[in-house]
Backbone bond lengths (Angstrom), bond angles and torsions (degrees), N, CA, C in turn:
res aa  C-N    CA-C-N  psi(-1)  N-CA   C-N-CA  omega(-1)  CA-C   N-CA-C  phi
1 X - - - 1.437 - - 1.530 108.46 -
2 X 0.964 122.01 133.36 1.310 143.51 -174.37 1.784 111.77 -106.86
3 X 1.457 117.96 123.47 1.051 89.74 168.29 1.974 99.97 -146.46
4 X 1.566 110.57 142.21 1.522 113.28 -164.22 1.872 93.56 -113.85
5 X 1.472 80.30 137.60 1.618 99.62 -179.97 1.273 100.74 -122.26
6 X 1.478 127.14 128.30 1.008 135.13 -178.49 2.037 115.70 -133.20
7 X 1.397 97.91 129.48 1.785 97.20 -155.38 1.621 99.78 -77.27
8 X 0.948 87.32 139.45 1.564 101.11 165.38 1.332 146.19 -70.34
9 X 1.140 115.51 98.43 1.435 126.80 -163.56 1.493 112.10 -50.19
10 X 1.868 115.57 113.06 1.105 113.48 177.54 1.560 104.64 -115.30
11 X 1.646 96.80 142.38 1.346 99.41 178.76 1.637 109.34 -77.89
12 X 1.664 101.20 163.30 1.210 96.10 169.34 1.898 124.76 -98.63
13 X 1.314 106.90 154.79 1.535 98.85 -163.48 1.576 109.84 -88.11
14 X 1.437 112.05 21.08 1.189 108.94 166.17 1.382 141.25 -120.12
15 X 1.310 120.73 114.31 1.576 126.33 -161.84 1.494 110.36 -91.61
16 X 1.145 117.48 142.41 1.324 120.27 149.92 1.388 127.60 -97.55
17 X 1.273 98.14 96.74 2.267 103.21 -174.38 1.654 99.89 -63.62
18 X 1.486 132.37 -65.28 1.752 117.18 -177.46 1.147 84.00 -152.13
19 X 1.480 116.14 -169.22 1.913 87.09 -28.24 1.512 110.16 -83.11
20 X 1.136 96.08 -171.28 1.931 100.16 -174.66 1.204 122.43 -55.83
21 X 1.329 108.56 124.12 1.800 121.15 155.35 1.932 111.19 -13.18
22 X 1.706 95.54 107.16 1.589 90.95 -178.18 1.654 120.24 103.52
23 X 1.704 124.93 -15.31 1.089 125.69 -151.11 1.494 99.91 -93.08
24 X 1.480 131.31 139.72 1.137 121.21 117.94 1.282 153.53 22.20
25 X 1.297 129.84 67.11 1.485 125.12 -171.36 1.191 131.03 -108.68
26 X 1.350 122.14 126.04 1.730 133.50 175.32 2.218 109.76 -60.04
27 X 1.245 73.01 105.75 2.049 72.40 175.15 1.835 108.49 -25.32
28 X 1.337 95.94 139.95 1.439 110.87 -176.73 1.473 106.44 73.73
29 X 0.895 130.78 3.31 1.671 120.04 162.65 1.426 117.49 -58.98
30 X 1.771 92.15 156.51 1.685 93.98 -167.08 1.780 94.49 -135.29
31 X 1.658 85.82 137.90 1.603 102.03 -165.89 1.364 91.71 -99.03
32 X 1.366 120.50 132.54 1.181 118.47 175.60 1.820 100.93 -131.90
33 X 1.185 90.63 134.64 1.740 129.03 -175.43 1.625 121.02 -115.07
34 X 1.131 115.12 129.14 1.757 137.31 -162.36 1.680 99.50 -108.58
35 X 1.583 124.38 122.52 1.108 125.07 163.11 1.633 118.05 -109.18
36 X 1.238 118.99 110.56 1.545 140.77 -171.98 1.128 118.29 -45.19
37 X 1.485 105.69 -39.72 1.974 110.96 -160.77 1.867 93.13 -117.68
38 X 1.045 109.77 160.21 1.510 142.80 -161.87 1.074 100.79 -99.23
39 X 1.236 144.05 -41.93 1.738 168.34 -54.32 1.778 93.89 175.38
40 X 1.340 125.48 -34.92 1.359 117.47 -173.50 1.410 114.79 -82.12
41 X 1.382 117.29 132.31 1.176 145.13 -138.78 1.648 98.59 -95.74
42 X 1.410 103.20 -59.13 1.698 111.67 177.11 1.346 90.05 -152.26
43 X 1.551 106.94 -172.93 1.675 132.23 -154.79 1.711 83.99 -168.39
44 X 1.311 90.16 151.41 2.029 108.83 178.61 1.782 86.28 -146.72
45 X 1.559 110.57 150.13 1.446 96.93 156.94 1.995 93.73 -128.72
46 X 1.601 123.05 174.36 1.049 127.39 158.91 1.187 103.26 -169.84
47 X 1.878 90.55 149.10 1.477 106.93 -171.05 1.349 103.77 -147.93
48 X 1.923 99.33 60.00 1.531 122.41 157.26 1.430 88.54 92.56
49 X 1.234 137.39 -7.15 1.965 110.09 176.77 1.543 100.90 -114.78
50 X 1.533 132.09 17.22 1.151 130.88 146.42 2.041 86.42 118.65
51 X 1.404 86.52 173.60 1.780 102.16 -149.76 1.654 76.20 -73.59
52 X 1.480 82.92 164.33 1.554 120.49 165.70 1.126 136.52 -150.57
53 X 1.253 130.84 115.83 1.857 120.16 -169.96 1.518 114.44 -60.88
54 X 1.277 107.70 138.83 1.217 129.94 175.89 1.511 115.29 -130.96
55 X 1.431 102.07 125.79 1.680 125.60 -154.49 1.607 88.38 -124.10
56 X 1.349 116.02 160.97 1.802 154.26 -175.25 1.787 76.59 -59.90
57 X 1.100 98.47 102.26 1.445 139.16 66.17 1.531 110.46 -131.13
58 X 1.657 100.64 -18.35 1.505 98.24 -162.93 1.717 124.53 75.67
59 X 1.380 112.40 43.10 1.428 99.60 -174.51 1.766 84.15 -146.97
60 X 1.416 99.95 125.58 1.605 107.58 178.14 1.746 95.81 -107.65
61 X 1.583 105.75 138.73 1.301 129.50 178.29 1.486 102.94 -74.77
62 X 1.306 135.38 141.28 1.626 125.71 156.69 1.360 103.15 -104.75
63 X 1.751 143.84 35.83 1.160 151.21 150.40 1.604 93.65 -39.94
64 X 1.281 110.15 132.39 1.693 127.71 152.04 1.807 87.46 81.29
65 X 1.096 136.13 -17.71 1.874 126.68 165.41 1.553 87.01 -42.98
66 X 1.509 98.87 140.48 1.370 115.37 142.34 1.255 126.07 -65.84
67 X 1.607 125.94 143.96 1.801 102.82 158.98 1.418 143.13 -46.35
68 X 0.889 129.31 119.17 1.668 130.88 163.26 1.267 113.81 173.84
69 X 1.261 105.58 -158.82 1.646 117.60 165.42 1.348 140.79 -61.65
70 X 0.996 135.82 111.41 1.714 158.58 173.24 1.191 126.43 -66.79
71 X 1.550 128.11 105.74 1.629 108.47 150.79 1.372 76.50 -111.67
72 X 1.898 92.22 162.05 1.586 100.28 177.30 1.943 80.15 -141.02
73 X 1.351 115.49 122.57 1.120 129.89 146.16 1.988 122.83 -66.90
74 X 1.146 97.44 139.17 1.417 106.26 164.96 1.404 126.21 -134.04
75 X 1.413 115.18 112.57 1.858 108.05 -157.80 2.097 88.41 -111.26
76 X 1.291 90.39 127.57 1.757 96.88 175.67 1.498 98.32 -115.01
77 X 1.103 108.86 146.74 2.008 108.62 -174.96 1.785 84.59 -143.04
78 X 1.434 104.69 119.59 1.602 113.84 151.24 0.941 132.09 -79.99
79 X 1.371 86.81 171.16 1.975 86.08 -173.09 1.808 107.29 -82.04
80 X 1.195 122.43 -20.75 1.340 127.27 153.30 1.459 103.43 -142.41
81 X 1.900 101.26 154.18 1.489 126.28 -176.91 1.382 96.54 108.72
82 X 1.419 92.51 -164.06 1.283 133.21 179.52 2.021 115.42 -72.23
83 X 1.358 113.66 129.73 1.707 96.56 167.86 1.643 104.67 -82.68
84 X 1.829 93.30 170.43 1.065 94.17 170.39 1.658 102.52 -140.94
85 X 1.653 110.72 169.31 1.314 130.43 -171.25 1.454 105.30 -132.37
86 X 1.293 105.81 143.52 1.315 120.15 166.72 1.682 107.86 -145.93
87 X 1.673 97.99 147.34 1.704 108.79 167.57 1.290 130.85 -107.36
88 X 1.057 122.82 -156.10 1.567 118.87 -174.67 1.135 125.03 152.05
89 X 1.216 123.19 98.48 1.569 125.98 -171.10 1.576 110.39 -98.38
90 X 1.480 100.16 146.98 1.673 112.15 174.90 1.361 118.72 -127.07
91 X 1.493 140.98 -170.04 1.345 142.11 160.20 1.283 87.41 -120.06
92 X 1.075 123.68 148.01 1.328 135.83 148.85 1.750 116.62 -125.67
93 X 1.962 101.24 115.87 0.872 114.84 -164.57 1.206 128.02 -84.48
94 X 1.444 136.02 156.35 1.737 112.90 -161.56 1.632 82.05 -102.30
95 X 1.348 151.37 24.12 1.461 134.45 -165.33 1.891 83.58 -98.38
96 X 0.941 94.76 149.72 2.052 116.98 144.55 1.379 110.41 -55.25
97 X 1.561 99.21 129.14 1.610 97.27 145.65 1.297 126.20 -50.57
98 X 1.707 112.77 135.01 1.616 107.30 1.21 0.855 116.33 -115.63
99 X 1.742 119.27 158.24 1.473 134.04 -146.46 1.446 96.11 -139.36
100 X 1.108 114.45 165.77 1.843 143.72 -41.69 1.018 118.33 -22.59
């Protein structure tokens, strides 16, 4: 007898609403992020100077970022299951609106 177990693909409960994965950003832009499940316990975000909690609304300011390059991690931990992670890189541009 043979028997195949195959895992179940769980989505992750974290969205990115804007702007788009990869874009360009005018200093002081605000990334705003959508959490799916009801069930998540906390949220941290970091973008290389170490985690930080992130609470409803979910939208981190890049006011006072220097220009350059971005990954921005997002770690969600429920209150049961599995956590989840998501990434996301940006430019952040040193020009004035409006930018690019």
């Amino acid at each position: 007898m043979f028997i195949t177990i195959a895992a179940a693909s769980i989505a992750s409960p974290i969205r990115l609403v804007s702007p788009e994965n990869g874009s360009t950003l005018c200093p002081g832009a605000v990334i705003d992020f959508e959490l799916t499940d009801a069930n998540v316990a906390s949220v941290t975000w970091d973008n290389g100077s170490g985690p930080r909690p992130l609470s409803h609304p979910f939208d981190i300011s890049t006011a006072g970022w220097p220009a350059g390059p971005y990954t921005l991690t997002l770690n969600a931990t429920a209150a049961s299951g599995p956590p989840h992670s998501a990434t996301f890189t940006f430019f952040l541009s040193s020009a004035r609106p409006p930018c690019p």
